[in-house]
C-alpha positions in Angstrom: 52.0 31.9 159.0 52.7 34.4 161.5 49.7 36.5 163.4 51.2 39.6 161.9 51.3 38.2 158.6 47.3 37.1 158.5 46.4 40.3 160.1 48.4 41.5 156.7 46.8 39.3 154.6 43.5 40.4 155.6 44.0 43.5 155.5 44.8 43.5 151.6 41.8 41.5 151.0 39.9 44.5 152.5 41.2 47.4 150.8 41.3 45.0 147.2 37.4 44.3 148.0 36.6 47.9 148.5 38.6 49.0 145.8 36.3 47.0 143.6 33.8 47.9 144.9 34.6 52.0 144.4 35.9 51.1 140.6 32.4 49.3 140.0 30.1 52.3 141.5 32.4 54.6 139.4 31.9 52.1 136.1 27.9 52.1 136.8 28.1 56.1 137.4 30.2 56.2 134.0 27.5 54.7 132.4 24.3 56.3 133.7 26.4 60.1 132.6 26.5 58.3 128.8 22.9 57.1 128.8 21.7 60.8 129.5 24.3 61.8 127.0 22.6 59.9 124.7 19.0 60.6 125.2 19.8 64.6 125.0 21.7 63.9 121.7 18.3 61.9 120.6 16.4 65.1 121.8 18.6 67.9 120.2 17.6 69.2 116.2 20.1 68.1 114.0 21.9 71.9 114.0 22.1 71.9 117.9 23.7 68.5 118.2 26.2 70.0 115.9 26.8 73.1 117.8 26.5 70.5 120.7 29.4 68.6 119.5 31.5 70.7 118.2 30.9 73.5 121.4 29.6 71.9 124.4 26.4 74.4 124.1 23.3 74.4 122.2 20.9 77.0 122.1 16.8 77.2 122.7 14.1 79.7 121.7 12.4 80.8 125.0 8.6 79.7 124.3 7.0 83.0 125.7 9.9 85.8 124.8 11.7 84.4 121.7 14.9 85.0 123.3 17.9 82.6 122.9 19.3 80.5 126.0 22.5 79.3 125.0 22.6 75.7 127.4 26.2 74.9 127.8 27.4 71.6 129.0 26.9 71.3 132.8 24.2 71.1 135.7 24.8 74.6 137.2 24.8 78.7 136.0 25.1 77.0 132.2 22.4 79.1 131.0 23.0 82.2 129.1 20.4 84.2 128.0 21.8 86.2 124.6 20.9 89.4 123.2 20.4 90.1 119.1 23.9 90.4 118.7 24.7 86.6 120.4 26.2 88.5 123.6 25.5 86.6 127.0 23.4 89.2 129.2 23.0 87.3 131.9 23.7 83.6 133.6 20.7 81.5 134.7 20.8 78.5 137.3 17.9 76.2 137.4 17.3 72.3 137.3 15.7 69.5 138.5 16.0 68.2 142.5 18.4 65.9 142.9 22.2 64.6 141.4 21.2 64.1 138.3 24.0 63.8 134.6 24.5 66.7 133.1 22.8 65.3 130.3 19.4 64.7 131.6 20.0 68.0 133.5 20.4 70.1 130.1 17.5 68.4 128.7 15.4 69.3 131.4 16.3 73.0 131.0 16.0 72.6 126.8 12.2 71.2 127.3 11.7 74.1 130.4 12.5 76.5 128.5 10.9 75.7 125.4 7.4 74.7 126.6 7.6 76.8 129.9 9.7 80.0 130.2 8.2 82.3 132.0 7.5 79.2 134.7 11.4 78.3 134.9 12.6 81.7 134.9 10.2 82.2 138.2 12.5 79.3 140.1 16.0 79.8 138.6 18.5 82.0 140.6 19.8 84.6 137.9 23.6 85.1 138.3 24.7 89.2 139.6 28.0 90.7 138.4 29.2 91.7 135.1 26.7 89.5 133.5 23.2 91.3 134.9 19.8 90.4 133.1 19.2 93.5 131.4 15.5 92.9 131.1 13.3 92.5 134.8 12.2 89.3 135.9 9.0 87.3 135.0 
């Protein structure tokens, strides 16, 4: 076998051991987004995992105001706060530290919200255009 063709050969074996390596990272990633999937299902009443399902949102009765956060599926600005009428008047963005699934970041913002509004509204950013918080800040 030529130089050129081991230098080849090696090379292959490279690139087909990081490639595993990438598709088994990606494979344990995978998995860690389904776990939280599956722990906020396990936290979520039986009519939000509906709405959950069939939507990608759920909504959450703020524990100081009453008001309604509709949670949608995501880590980021997937809060809407809703008016009587179910219209979004404004966006909010807050979450745990870190990369974290969307799963386990929704469930932080559920429990937040429901057991500590006025402290999670103090640290979330709200989101400024044509969706404005009506009502001031906490």
């Amino acid at each position: 076998m030529s130089q050129m063709a081991m230098t080849i050969s090696l090379i292959i074996i490279i690139l087909m051991l990081l490639l595993a390596g990438i598709l088994a990272q990606h494979s344990i990633q995978r998995s860690g987004h389904a776990r939280a999937l599956r722990l906020l299902k396990q936290w979520l009443s039986p009519e939000q995992l509906a709405c959950y399902e069939r939507f990608a949102y759920f909504d959450v009765i703020g524990s100081h105001s009453g008001s309604v956060f509709r949670i949608r599926h995501g880590t980021q600005t997937n809060i809407e706060e809703l008016n009587s009428a179910g219209e979004a008047v404004c966006r909010w963005c807050f979450g745990p530290v870190g990369y974290l699934a969307a799963g386990d970041v929704m469930l932080a913002q559920k429990i937040a919200l429901e057991t500590n509004e006025p402290g999670a509204l103090s640290i979330a950013n709200r989101l400024m255009g044509p969706h404005t918080c009506l009502r001031g800040m906490y």
